[in-house]
C-alpha positions as CSV (number, residue, x, y, z in Angstrom):
1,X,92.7,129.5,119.3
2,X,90.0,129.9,117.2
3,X,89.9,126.5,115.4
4,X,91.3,127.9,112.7
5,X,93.5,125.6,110.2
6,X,96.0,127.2,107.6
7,X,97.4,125.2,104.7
8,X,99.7,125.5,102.0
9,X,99.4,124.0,98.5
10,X,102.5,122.9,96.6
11,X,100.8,123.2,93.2
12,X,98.8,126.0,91.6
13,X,95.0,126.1,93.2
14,X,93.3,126.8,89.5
15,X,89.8,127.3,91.3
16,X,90.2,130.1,94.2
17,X,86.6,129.6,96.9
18,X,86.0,125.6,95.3
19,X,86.2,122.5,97.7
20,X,89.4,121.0,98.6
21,X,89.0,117.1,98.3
22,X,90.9,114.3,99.4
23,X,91.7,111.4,96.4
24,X,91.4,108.4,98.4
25,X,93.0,106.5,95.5
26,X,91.7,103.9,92.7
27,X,88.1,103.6,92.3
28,X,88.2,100.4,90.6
29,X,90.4,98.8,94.1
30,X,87.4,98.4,96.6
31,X,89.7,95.8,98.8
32,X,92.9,98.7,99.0
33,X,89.7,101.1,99.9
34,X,89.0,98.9,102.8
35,X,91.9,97.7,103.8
36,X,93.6,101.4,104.1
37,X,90.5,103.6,105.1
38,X,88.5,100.8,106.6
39,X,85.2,101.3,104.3
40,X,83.2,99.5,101.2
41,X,83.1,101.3,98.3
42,X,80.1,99.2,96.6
43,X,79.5,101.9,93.8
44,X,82.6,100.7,92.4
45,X,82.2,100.0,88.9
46,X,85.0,97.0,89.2
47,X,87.8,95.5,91.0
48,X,91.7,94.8,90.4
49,X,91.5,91.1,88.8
50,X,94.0,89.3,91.3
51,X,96.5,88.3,89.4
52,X,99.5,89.4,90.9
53,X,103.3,89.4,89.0
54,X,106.0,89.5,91.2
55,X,108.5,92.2,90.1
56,X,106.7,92.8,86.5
57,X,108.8,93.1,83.5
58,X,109.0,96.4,81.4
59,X,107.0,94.5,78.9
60,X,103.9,93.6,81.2
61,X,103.8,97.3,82.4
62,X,103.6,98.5,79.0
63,X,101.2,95.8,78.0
64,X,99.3,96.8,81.0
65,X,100.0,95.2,84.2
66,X,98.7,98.0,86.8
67,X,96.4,97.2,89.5
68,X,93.9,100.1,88.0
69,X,93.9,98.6,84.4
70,X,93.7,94.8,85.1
71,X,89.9,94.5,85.8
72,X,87.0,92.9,86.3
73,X,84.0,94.5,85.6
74,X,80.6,93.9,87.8
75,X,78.6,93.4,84.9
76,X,81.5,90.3,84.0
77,X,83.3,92.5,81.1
78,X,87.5,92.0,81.5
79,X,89.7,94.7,80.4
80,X,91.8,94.0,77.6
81,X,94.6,94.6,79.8
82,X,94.0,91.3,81.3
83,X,94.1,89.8,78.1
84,X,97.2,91.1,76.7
85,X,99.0,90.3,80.3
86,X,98.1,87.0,79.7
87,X,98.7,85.9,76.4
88,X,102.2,87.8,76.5
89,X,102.9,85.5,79.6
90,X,101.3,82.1,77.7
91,X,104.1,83.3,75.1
92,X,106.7,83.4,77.5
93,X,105.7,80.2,79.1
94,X,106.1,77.9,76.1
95,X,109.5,79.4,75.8
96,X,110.8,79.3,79.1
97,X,109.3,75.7,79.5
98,X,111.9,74.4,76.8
99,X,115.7,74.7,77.3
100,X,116.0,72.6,73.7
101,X,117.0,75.2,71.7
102,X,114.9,73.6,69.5
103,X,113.6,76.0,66.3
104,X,110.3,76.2,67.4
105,X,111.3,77.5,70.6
106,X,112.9,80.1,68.7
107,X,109.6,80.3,66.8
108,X,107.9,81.2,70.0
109,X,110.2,83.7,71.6
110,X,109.6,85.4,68.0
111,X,106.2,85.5,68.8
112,X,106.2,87.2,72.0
113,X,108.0,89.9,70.8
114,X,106.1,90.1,68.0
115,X,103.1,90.6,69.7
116,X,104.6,92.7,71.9
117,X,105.9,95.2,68.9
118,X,102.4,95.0,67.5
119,X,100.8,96.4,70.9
120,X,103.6,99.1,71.0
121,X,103.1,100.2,67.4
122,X,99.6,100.0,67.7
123,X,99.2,97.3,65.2
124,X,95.7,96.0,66.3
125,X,95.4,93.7,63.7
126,X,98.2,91.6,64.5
127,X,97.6,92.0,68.2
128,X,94.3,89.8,67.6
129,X,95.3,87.8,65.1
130,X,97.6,86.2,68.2
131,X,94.5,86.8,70.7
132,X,92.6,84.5,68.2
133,X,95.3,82.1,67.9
134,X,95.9,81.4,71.6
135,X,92.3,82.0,73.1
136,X,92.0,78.6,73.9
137,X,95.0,78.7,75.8
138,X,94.3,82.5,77.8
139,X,90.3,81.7,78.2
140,X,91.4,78.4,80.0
141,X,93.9,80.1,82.3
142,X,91.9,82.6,82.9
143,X,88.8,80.2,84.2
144,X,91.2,78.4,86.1
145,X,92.2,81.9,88.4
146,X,88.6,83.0,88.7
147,X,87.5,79.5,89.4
148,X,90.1,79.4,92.3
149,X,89.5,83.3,93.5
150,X,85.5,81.9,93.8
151,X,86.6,78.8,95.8
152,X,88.9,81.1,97.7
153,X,86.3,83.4,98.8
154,X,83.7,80.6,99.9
155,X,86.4,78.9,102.1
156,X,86.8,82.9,103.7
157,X,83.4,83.4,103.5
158,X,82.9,80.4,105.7
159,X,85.1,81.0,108.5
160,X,83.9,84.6,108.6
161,X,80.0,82.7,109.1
162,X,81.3,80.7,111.8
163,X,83.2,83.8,114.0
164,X,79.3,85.6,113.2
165,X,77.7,82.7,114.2
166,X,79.3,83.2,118.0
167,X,77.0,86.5,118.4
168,X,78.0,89.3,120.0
169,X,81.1,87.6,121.3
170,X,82.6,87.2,117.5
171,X,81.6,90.9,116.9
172,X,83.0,92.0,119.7
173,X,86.4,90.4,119.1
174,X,86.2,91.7,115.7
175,X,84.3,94.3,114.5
176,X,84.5,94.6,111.2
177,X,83.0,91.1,110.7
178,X,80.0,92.1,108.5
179,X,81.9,95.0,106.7
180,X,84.1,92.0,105.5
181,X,81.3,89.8,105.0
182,X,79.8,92.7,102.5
183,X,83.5,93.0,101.0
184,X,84.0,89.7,99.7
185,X,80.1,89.0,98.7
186,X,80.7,92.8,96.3
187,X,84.0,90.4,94.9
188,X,82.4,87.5,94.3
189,X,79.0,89.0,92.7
190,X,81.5,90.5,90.3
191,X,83.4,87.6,89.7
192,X,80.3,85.2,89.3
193,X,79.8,87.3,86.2
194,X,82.7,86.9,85.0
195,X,82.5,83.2,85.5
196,X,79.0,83.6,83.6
197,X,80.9,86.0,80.4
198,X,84.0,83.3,80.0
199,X,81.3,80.2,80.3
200,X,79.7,81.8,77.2
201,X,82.9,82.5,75.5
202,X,83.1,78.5,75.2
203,X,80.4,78.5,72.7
């Protein structure tokens, strides 16, 4: 009656008369942020890379694959998470694309496990004697996705004009217009630096 709201903890409240506060979730995942709670998050220091694996091996989780470790940074750095993912699936690629049985096809099986074991035992060394090997191969794939995610945002980016362009009427209709606008501008910034980091990787 009076306003009053009681509420029960299932875990042990270490620090009695502090603030109770809601997690929202990951920090780094401005688009979940939006898409769940309906806000921008711009002091996010980066955002979940976009590249998505359908029904991820044990392998790629262990190497990584999570949406809160597979980043890009806003200043253009990439987790090494990203990395890893990738080269472990360029591995996996040059043995899947062969049904030969050929011995180098062997040979290359061996090496993705190999690189595997050396990120499991910690073996750093051999982790980037591979990540020297096959950076050719990973930087290219990985300018390729960016390339596309920047492409992919200016088509959006476009429609999203044109519906703003109508005035009130396109507000109206949808409201969140200019929140999404703001969105997908805080995306591409960041990924304009990456696109800036991998260019100078080339030299």
């Amino acid at each position: 009656d009076e306003g009053n709201c009681y509420a029960y903890s299932t875990n042990d409240i270490r620090h009695p008369n502090q603030p109770l506060r809601i997690c929202y979730g990951d920090p780094t995942n401005p688009s979940y942020l939006l898409a769940r709670y309906g806000f921008l998050d711009e002091s996010s220091p980066a955002t979940f890379c976009k590249i998505i694996v359908d029904n991820p091996s044990e392998e790629l989780v262990m190497l990584g694959y999570d949406h809160s470790r597979m980043l890009f940074y806003k200043d253009g750095g990439i987790s090494q998470e990203v990395w890893d993912v990738l080269l472990y699936q360029e591995l996996g690629k040059q043995v899947s694309g062969s049904s030969s049985g050929h011995p180098d096809d062997e040979q290359q099986q061996q090496q993705q496990q190999e690189f595997y074991q050396a990120h499991v035992t910690g073996n750093e060394g051999l982790k980037q004697s591979y990540h020297e090997t096959y950076f050719p191969q990973t930087l290219h794939v990985l300018r390729q996705h960016v390339d596309y995610l920047v492409n992919e945002l200016d088509e959006l980016g476009l429609g999203l004009e044109i519906q703003m362009d109508q005035g009130k009427d396109g507000i109206e209709r949808h409201p969140r217009l200019p929140l999404l606008l703001r969105h997908n501008e805080f995306v591409r910034d960041t990924l304009e630096n990456v696109q800036k980091n991998l260019d100078n990787m080339l030299y």
